[in-house]
C-alpha positions in Angstrom: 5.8 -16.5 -43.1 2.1 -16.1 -41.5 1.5 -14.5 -38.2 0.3 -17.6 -36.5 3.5 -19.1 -37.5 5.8 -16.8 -35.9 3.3 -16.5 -32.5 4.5 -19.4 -30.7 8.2 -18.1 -31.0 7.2 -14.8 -30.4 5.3 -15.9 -27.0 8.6 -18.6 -26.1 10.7 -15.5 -26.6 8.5 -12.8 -24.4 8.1 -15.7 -21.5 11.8 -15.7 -21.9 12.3 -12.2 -21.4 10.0 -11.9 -18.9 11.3 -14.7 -17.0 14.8 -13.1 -17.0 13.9 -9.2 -16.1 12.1 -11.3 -13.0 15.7 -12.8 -11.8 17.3 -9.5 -12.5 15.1 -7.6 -9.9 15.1 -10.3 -7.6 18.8 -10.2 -7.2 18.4 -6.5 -6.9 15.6 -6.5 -4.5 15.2 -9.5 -2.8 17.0 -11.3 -0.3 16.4 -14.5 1.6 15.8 -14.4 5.8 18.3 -16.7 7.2 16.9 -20.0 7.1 16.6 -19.4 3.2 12.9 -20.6 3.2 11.3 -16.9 2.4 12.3 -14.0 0.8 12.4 -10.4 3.0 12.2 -7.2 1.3 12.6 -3.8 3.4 8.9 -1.7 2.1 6.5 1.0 3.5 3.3 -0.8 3.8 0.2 1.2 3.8 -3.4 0.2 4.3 -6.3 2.6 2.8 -10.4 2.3 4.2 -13.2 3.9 2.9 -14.6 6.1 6.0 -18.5 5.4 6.4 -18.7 2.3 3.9 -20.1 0.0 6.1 -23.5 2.3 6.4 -23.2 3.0 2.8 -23.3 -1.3 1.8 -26.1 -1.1 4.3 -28.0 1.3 2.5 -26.7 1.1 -1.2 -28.3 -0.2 -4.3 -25.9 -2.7 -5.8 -25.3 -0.3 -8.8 -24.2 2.2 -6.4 -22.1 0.3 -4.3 -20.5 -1.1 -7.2 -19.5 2.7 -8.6 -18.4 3.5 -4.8 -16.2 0.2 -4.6 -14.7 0.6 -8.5 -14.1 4.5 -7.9 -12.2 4.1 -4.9 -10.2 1.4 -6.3 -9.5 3.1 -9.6 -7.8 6.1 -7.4 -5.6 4.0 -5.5 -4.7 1.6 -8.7 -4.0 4.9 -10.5 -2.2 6.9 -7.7 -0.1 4.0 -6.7 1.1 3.0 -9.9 1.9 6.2 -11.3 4.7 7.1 -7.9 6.3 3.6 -8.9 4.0 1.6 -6.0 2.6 -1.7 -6.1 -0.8 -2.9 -5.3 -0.8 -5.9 -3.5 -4.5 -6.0 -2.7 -7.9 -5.0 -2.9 -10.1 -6.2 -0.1 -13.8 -4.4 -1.1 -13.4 -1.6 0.9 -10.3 -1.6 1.8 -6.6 -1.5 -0.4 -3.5 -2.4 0.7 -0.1 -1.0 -1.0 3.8 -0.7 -0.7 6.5 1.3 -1.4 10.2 1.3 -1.6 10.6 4.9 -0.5 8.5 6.4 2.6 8.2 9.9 1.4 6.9 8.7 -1.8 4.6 6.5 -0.3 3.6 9.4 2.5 3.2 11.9 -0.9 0.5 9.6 -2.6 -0.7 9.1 1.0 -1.5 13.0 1.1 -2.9 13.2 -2.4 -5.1 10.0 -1.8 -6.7 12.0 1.7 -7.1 15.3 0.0 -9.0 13.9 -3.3 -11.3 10.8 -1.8 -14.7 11.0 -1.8 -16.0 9.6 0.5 -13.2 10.7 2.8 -10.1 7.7 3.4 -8.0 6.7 6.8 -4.5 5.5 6.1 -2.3 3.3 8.3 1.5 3.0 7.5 4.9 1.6 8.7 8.2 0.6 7.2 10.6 -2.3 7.6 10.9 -5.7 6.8 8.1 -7.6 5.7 8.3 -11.3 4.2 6.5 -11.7 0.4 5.4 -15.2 -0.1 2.7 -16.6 -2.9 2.0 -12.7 -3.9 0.8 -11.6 -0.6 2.7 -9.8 2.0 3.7 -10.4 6.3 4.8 -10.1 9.4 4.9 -6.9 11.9 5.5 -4.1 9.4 2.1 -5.3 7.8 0.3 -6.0 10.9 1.5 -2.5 12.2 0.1 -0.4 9.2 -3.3 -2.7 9.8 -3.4 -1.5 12.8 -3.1 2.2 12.5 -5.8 1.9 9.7 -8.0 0.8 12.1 -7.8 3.5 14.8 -6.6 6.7 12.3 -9.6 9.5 11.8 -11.0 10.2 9.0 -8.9 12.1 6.7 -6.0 11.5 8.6 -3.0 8.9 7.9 -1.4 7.3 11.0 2.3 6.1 10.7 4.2 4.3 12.8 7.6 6.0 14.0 9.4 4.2 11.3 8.2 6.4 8.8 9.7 9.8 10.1 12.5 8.0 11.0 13.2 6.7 7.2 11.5 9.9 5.8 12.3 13.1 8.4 11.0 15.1 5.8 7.7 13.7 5.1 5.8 16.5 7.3 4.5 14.0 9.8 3.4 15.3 12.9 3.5 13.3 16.4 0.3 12.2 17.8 -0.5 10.0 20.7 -2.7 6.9 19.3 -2.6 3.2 21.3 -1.6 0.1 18.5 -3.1 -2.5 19.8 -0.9 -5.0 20.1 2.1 -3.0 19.6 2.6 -0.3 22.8 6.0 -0.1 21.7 5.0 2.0 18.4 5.0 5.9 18.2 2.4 7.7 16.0 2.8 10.6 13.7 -0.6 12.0 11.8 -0.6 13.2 7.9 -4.1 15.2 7.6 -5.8 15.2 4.5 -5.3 19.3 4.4 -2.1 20.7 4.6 -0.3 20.8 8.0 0.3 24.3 9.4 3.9 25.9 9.6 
């Protein structure tokens, strides 16, 4: 028997396969808020920005831009992927990914601040968050976009949540307003190593 004639079975069985690890990790992972209309999975959502990018797209020649936009997203891709993460997206300057665990999620958090050039702030929180058509939502994400937004350069900002699931993370408390959220707590990562 030719190759081409043993493709289409081959392709039926992989879509198969594929279709039935998918159920398996859904049952495993997954489980439906209570109206059964979305699924809710418990994650540590983190948001990554390129410090300065906006005066660098100003400035930039489109070859250069291009390098500093496929650079930055080849570290996270690479960094994420190899602690067990997932990329959800990449939004030109800007990445969001998740976790199932918060200390390895704050652990590729500290290797992404101490090896980006040009420098990264990192916003993170953990909880629920609802996954619907590939995408992500609700307060844990909003949270994490938040802290993004306001963290220094170099510097991840988590929510409480994240020392709270992770004590050992070697997050330190820092007083940041969420806007938005008073209610939430904020503990710093540097990009160097915290002090004793």
């Amino acid at each position: 028997m030719q190759a081409k004639e043993l493709l289409p079975a081959l392709l039926d069985l992989i879509g198969a396969v594929f279709r039935r690890h998918l159920v398996l990790v859904s049952y495993q992972r997954w489980s439906p808020d209570e109206a059964d209309s979305a699924v809710t999975l418990e994650l540590t959502v983190c948001f990554a920005d390129l410090v300065g990018s906006t005066g660098v797209i100003r400035n930039a020649t489109p070859s250069a831009l291009a390098q500093l936009v496929r650079a930055f997203e080849r570290r996270v891709w690479d960094a994420v992927t190899a602690a067990g993460g997932r990329v959800v997206k990449l939004i030109g300057d800007e990445a969001m990914f998740v976790f199932d665990k918060p200390r390895i999620a704050v652990g590729v958090v500290r290797q992404l601040l101490q090896e980006s050039e040009p420098p990264l702030r990192i916003g993170l929180d953990h909880g629920p968050v609802v996954a619907l058509g590939g995408d992500l939502y609700g307060r844990t994400v909003n949270v994490a976009a938040r802290l993004v937004a306001v963290a220094p350069a170099r510097t991840a900002l988590a929510s409480d949540a994240v020392p709270a699931a992770a004590p050992d993370a070697g997050l330190e408390p820092v007083s940041f307003d969420v806007r938005d959220f008073p209610d939430v707590r904020t503990y710093a990562l540097r990009g160097e190593p915290l002090g004793d």
